[in-house]
N, C-alpha and C positions, 0 to 999 in steps of 0.2 A: 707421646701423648699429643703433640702441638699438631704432627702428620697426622695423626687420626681422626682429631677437629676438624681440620685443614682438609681432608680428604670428603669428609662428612657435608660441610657444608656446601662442596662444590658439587656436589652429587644431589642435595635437596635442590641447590641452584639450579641445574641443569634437569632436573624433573619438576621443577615449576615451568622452568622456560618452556619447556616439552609438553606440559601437560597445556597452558596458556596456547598457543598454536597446534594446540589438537584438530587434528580434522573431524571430531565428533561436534564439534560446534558447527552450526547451521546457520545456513542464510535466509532461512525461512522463517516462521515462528507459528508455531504450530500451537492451535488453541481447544482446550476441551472445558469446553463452563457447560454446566447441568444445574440444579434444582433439584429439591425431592421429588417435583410431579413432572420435572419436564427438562430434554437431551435442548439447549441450542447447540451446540457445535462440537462434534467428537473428533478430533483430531486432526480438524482442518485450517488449512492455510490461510494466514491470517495477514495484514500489515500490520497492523495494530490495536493496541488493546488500553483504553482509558479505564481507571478504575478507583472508587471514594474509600481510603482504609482509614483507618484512624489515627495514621500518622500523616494524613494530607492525601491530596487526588494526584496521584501519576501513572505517568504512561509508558506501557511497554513493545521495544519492536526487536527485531532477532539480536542475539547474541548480546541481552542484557542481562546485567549484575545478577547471580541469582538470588531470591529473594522469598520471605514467607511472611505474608500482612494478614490481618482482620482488614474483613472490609464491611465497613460504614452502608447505613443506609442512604442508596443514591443509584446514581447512574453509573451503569458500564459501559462507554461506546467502542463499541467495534468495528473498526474501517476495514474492508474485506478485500480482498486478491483485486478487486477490481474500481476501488474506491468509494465501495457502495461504503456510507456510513450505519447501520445497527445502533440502537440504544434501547437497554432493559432496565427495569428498576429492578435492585437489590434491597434485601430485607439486614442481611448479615451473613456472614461466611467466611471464605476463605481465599487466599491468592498465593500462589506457588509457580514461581517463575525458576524454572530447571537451568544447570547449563549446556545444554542441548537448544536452548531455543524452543521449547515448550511450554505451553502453560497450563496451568489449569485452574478454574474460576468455581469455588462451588457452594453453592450459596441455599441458605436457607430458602428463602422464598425467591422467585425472580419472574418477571413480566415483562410483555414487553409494551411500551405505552398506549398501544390502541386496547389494550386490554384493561387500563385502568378507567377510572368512573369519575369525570372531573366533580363531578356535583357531589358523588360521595367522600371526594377526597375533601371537599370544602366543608361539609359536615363533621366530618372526623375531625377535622381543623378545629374546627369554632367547637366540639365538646370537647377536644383534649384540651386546649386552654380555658372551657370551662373550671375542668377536673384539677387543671393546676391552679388556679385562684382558688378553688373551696378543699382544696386538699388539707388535711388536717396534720398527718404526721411526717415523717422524713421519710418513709418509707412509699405512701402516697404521693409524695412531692417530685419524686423521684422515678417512679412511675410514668406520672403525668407527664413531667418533662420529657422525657422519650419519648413518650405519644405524641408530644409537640412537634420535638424537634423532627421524627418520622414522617410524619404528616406534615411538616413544613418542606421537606426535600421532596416529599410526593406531591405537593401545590407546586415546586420549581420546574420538576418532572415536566406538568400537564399543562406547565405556562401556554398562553395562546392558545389552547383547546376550550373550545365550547362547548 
């Protein structure tokens, strides 16, 4: 029985070590984020990829831990093959970082900042903390707040646009 253990565990050993120095891992990092109305990026070469989930903001580049978050309303920046930096606003969604070196980003709403309305984000600002000071129930309160707290990350967003 002890050889059989014994046999057993050097064999898991020796297929992690093997599987950990796979050559399916990739030195690239390949990205696919979409939207329901709209493709940014299907399967292309990326450096890196920032992202808000609800366990904090981090960042991914080839051959990271893989990984599946919610992601928070915020920003995504994506620094491209050639250093260009990218940033879109996210509503909520999803993040799945493979071990291949792939990701994929897929999010309820997404934008990218010239697309958003600084004056309208400021209005939505100042009625969602309206709606949370006259909010009446826990249910309202709780509402509002999210509206807050969204429209506060979409006021960080469009910081310095006029």
């Amino acid at each position: 029985m002890f050889v059989i253990g014994n046999l057993a565990r050097r064999c898991a050993f020796y297929g992690l070590r093997n599987l950990s120095t796979s050559s399916r891992v990739q030195s690239e990092l390949t990205l696919t984020f979409a939207s329901t109305g709209q493709v940014f990026y299907n399967k292309e070469v990326v450096r890196q990829v920032d992202v808000p989930t609800l366990t904090g903001r981090f960042g991914v580049l080839a051959e990271h831990v893989p990984t599946i978050a919610c992601l928070m309303p915020g920003l995504v920046s994506v620094t491209e093959s050639d250093g260009t930096v990218k940033s879109y606003f996210v509503s909520s969604g999803t993040v799945t970082v493979n071990s291949d070196s792939s990701m994929q980003v897929l999010a309820e709403e997404a934008a990218t900042l010239d697309q958003l309305d600084v004056h309208a984000v400021k209005e939505g600002l100042t009625r969602a903390q309206t709606e949370l000071l006259s909010a009446q129930t826990d249910a309202s309160k709780a509402e509002a707040q999210i509206a807050v707290e969204v429209y506060e990350e979409l006021a960080h967003a469009t910081e310095g646009r006029h």
